[in-house]
C-alpha positions as CSV (number, residue, x, y, z in Angstrom):
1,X,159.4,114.4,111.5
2,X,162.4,112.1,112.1
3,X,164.1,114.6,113.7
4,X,161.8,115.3,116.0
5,X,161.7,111.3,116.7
6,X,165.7,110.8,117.2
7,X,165.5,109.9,120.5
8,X,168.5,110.9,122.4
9,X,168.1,109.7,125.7
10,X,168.0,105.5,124.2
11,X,170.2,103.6,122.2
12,X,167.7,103.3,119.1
13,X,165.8,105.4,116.8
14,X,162.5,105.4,115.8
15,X,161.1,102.2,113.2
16,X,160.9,102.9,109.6
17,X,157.6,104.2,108.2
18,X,155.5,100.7,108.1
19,X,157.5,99.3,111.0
20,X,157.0,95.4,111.3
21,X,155.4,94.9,114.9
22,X,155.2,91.5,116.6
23,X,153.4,88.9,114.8
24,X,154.2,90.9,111.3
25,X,155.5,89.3,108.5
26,X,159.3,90.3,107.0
27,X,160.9,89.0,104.1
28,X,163.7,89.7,102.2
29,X,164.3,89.9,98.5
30,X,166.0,87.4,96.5
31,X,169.3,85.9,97.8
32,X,170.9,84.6,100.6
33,X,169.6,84.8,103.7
34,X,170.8,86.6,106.4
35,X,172.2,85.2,109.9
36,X,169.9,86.5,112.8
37,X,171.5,84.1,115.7
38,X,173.3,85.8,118.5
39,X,176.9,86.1,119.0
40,X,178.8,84.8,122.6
41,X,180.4,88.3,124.3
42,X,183.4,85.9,124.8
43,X,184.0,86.5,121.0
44,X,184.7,90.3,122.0
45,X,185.7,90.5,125.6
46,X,188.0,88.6,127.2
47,X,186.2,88.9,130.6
48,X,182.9,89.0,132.3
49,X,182.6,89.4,136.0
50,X,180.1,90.8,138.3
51,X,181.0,93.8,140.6
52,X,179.8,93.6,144.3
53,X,179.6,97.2,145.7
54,X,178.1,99.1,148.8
55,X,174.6,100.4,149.4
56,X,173.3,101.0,152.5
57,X,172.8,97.9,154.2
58,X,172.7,95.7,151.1
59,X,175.0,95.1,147.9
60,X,174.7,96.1,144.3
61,X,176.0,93.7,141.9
62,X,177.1,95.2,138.8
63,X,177.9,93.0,135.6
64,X,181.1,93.8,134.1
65,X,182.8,93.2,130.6
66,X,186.9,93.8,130.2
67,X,189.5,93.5,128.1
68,X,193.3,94.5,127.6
69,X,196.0,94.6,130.3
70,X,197.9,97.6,130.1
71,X,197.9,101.5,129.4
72,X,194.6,103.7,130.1
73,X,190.7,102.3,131.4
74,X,188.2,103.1,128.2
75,X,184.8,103.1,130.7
76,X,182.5,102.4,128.4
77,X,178.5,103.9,129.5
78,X,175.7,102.4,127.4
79,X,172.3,103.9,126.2
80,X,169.0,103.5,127.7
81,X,167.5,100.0,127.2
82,X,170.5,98.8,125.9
83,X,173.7,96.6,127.9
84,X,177.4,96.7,127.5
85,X,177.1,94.1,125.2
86,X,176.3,96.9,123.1
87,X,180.2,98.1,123.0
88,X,180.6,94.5,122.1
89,X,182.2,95.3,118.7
90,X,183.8,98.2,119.2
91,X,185.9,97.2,122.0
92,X,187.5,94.5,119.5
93,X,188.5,97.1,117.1
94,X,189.6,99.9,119.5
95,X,192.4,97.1,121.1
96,X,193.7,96.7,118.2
97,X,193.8,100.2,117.3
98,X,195.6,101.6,120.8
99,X,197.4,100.0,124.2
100,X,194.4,100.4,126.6
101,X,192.1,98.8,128.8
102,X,188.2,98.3,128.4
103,X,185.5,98.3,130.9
104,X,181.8,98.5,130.0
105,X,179.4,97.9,132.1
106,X,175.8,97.0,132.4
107,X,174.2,100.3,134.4
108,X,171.6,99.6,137.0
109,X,168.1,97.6,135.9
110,X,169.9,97.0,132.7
111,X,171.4,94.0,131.4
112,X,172.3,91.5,134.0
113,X,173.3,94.3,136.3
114,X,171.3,93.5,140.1
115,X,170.5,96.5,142.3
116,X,168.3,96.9,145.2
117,X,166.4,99.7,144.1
118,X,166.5,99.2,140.3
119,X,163.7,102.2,139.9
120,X,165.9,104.6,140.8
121,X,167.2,105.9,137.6
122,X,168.5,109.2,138.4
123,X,171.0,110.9,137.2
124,X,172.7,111.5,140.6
125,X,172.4,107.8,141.6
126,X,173.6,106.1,138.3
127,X,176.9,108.6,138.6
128,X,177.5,107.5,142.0
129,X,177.3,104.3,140.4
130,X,180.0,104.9,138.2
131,X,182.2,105.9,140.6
132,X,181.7,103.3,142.9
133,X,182.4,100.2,140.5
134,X,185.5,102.1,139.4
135,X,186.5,101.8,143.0
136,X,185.2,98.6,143.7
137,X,187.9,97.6,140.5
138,X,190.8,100.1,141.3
139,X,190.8,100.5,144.8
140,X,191.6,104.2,146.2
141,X,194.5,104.7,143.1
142,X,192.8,104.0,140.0
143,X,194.6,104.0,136.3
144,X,193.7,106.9,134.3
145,X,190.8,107.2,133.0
146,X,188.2,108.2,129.5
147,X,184.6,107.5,130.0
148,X,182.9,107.2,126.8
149,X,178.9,107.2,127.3
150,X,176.4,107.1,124.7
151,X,173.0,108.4,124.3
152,X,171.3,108.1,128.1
153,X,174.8,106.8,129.3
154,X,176.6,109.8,127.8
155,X,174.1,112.0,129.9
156,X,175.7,109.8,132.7
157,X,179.1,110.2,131.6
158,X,178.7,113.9,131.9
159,X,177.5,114.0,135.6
160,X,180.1,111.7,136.5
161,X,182.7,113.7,135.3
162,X,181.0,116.8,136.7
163,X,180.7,115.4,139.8
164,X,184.4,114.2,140.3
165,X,183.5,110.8,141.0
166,X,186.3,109.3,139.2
167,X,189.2,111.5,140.1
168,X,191.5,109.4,137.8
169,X,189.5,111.1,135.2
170,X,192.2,111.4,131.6
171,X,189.3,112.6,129.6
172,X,185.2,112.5,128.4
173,X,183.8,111.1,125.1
174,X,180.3,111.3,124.5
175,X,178.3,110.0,121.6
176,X,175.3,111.6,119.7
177,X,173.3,113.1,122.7
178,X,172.8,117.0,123.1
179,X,170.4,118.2,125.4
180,X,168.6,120.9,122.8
181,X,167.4,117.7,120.8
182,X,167.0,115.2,123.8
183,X,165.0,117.6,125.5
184,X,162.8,118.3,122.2
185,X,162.3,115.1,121.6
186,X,160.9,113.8,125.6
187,X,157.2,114.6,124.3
188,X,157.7,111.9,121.7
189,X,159.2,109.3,124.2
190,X,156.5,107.3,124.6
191,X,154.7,107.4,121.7
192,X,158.5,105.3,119.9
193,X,158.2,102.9,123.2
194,X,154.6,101.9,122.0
195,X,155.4,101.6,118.8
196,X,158.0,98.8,119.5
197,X,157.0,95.0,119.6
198,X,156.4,94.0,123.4
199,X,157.3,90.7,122.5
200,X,159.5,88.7,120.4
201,X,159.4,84.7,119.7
202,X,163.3,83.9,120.4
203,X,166.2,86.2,120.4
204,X,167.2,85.7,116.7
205,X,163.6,87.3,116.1
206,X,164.4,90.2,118.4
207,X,167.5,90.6,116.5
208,X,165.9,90.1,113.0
209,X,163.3,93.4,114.5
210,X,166.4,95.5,115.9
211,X,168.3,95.2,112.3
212,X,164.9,95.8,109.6
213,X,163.7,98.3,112.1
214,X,166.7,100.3,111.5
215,X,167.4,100.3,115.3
216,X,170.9,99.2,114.6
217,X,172.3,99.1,111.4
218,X,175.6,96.6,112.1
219,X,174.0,93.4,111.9
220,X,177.3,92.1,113.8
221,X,176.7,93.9,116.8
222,X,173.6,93.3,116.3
223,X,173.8,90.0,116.9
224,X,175.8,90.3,120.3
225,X,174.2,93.6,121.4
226,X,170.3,92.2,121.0
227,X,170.9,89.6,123.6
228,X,171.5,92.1,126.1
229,X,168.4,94.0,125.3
230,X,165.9,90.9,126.2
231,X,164.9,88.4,128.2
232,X,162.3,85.5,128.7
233,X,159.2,86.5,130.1
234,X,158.7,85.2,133.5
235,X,155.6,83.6,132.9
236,X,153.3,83.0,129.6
237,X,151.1,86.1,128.4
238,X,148.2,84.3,127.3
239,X,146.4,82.2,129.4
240,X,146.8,80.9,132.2
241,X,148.8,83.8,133.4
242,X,145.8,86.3,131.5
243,X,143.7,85.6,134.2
244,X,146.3,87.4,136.3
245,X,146.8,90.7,134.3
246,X,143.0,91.0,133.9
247,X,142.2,90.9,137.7
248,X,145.4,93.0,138.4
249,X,145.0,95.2,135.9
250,X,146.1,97.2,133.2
251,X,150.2,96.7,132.4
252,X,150.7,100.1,131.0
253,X,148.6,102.4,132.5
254,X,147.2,100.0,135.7
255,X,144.2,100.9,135.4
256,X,142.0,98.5,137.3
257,X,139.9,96.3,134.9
258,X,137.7,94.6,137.7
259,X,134.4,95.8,137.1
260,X,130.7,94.8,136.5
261,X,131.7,95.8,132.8
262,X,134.9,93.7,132.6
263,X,134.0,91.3,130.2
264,X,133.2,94.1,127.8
265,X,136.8,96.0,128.7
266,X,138.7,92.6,128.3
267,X,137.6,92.7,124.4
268,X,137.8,96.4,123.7
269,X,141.0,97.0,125.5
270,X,141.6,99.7,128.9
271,X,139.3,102.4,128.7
272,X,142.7,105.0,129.7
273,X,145.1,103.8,127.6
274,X,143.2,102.4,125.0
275,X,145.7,99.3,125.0
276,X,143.8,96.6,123.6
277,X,144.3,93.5,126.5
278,X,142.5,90.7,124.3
279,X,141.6,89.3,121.5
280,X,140.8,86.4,119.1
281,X,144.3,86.7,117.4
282,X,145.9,87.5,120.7
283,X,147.8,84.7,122.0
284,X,149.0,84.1,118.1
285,X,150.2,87.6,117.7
286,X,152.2,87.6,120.8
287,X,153.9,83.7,120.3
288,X,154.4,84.0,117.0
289,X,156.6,87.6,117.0
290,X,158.4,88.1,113.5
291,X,158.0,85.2,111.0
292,X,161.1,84.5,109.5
293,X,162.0,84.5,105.9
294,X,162.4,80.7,106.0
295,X,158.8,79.8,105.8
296,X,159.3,80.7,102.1
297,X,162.7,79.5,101.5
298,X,162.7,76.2,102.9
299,X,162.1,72.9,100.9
300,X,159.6,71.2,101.5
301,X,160.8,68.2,103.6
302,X,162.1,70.9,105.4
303,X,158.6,72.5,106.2
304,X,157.5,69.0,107.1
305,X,160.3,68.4,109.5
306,X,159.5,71.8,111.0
307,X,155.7,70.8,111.2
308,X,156.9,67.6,113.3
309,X,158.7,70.0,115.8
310,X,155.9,72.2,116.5
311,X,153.8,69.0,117.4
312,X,156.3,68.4,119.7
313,X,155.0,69.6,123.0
314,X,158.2,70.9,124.1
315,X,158.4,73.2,121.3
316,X,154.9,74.4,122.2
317,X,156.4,75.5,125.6
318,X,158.9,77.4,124.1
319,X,159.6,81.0,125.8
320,X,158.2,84.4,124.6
321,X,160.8,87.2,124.9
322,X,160.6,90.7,126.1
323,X,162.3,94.3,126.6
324,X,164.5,93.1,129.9
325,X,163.5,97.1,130.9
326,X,160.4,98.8,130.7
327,X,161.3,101.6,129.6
328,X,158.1,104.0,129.5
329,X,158.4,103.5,133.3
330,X,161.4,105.8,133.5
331,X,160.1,108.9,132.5
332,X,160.1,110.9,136.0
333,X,163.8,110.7,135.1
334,X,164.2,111.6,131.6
335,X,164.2,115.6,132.3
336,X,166.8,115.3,134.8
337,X,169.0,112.8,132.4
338,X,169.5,115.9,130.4
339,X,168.4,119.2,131.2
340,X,171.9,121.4,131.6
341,X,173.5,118.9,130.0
342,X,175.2,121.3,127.4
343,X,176.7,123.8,129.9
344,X,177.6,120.7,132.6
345,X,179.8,119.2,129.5
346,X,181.4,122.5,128.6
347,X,182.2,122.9,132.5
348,X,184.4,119.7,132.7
349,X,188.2,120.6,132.5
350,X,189.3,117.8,130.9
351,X,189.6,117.1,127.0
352,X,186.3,116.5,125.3
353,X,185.1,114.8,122.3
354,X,181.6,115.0,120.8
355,X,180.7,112.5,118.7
356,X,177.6,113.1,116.3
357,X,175.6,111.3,113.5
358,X,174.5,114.8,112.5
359,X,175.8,118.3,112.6
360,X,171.9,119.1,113.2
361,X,171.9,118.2,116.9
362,X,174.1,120.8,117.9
363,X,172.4,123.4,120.0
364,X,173.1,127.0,121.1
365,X,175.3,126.0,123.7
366,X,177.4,123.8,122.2
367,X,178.1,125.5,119.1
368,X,179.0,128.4,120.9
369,X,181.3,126.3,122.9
370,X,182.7,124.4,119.8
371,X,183.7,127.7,118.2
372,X,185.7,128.6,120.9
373,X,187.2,125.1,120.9
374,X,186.5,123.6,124.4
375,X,185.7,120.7,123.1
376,X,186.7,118.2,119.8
377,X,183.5,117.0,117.4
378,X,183.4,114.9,114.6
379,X,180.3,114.2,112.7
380,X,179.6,110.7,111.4
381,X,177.5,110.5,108.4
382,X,175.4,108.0,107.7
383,X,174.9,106.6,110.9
384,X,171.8,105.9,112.6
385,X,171.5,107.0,116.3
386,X,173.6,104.0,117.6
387,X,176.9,105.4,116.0
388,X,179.0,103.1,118.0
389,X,177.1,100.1,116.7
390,X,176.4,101.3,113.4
391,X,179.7,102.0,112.7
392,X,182.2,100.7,115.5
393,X,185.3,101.3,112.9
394,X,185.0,105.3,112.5
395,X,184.1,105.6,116.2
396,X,187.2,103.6,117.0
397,X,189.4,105.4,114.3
398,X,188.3,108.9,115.8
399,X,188.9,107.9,119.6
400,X,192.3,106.5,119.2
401,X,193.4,109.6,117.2
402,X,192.1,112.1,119.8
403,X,193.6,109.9,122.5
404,X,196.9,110.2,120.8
405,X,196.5,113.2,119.9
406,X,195.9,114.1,123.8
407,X,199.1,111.6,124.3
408,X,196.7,109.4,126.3
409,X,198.3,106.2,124.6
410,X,200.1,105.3,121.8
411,X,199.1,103.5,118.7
412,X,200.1,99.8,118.1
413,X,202.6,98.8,116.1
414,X,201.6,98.6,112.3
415,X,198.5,101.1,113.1
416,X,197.9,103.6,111.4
């Protein structure tokens, strides 16, 4: 079953068995607690900067992250529903490892990344992408360059390469996605989206979810990654703004709810989808998102103090948070993320390195090709699906040895 749930084409993997949803209750055993607030990227990257290019009659701004000064570009692709802040951690322990430069970026309708058309999410476009920001940086001589894409992004890393849009190209890294799983596990896509909160109380609860759920497992990156992942919701989901989504209609499936009946549908949910729309625990479940352990571990002039605050009307106006992408909305493009991904990957002329959490997701295609050594893998075990964040050391050990290996850059001095 879990195989079948590794879901290839996002930067997570499916919740444990008894997944806490929003408005559940999670507490740790005995002993300290654990810190759940989020990290600055400043504490990782040296610079942000936002990336006017081209489009038609319009501009695309793309949000950028960098660090490092001299020897080869690292361009660093992230995973579907995720943000360069996801790279957060790693790029700290790759520039110390090697002399090279770091650029992640947030891909369109992700992150803080602003495109005209941010429901186009094809493959083709969000190449083109690629190889316009590396432009828009480098001008018509760019420094060599590795793109290193994970999951959905290492789909895109692929069809950039493949398409020559960054001609600079020194070599391709990608990072636990093949297309035998991803493709196996599409039918199961939007049954993992459901099963995620919709909404979290603050970004420390968000982080709290993406750590317990086993999303990532590097509560570090965690903590700088999550932040990239959500936003505030534009406007409250409870009343008044209810009044809106019932006359519009159903969010997921938009399904109009208008009807002589609609009082009945507004309680039982959308007759489609079956997504319940109200209820008498409603507007609790979706404020309140994950409890925190401190309701139990506090003292008790703490509780009252906390009891003061939430009188406070100000903290009764605080923001709900949600998925800054809607994910489930994608899923015309899914298919075309990764079908002939395998053979496209095995047709790029430059080195290769496949990085994998198991030696499972290896398919005909690329086994074949491995034995005949086209490319470089490396397995790392005990990793979740989020290698990179789960364990940004090993992935940083293997890349810089590969890149030296490929005399792409040299190590610094006193590593290894």
């Amino acid at each position: 079953m879990e195989k079948q749930l590794h879901l290839n084409m996002l930067a997570s993997r499916p919740p444990v068995p008894g997944g806490l949803q929003s408005g559940s209750k999670m507490r740790m055993g005995p002993g300290r607690k654990r810190d759940f607030s989020p990290l600055p990227w400043s504490q990782y990257f040296e610079v942000m900067e936002d990336v006017e290019v081209d489009n038609e009659n319009s501009k695309d701004t793309f949000r950028i992250y960098s660090s490092g000064s001299e020897g080869p570009v690292l361009l660093l692709l992230h995973g579907g529903g995720h943000s360069a802040l996801s790279w957060a951690v790693f790029t700290a322990v790759i520039c110390s490892r090697i002399h090279c430069r770091v650029v992640a970026m947030d891909l369109r309708a992700h992150g803080d990344t602003t495109v005209k058309n941010n429901e186009d999410l094809s493959a083709e476009t969000m190449a083109k992408d690629v190889g316009k920001v590396v432009e828009a940086l480098y001008g018509e001589a760019p420094p060599p360059i590795m793109i290193i894409g994970h999951s959905m992004g290492g789909a895109i890393a692929v069809h950039t390469a493949a398409a020559n849009h960054v001609p600079s190209l020194l070599g391709l890294c990608v990072i636990d996605v093949v297309e035998g799983t991803a493709m196996d596990a599409l039918n199961s896509m939007q049954n993992f989206l459901r099963s995620r909160p919709k909404t979290f109380k603050s970004v420390e609860n968000a982080i709290e979810w993406s750590v317990k759920s086993g999303q990532i497992r590097n509560i570090e990156s965690a903590r700088v990654s999550m932040v990239g992942q959500v936003k505030k919701c534009e406007e409250p989901l409870s009343s008044p703004g209810m009044s809106k989504s019932i006359t519009e209609g159903c969010k997921l499936c938009e399904e109009p709810l208008s009807s002589p009946g609609m009082s009945k549908s507004i309680t039982e949910g959308c007759k489609r989808c079956e997504e319940p729309l109200s209820s008498p625990g409603m507007s609790k479940s979706i404020t309140e998102g994950i409890i925190e352990e401190e309701e139990e571990e506090e003292e008790e002039g703490q509780s009252n103090h906390k009891r003061k605050k939430e009188d406070d009307p100000e903290v009764k106006k605080e923001s709900v948070y949600t998925w800054r992408i809607e994910l489930s909305k994608t899923e015309k493009y899914w298919e075309g993320w990764f079908k002939g991904l395998s053979s496209l990957f095995l047709s790029c002329s430059v080195p290769k390195l496949l990085l994998l959490a198991g030696v499972d997701r290896l398919d005909k295609d690329l086994t074949i090709g491995q034995m005949q050594g086209k490319f470089q893998m490396q397995v790392l075990p005990q990793c979740g699906h989020a290698v990179h964040e789960d364990a940004p050391d090993k992935v940083a050990d293997a890349l810089a040895t590969f890149m030296v290996r490929h005399k792409f850059t040299v190590f610094k001095e006193g590593f290894p």
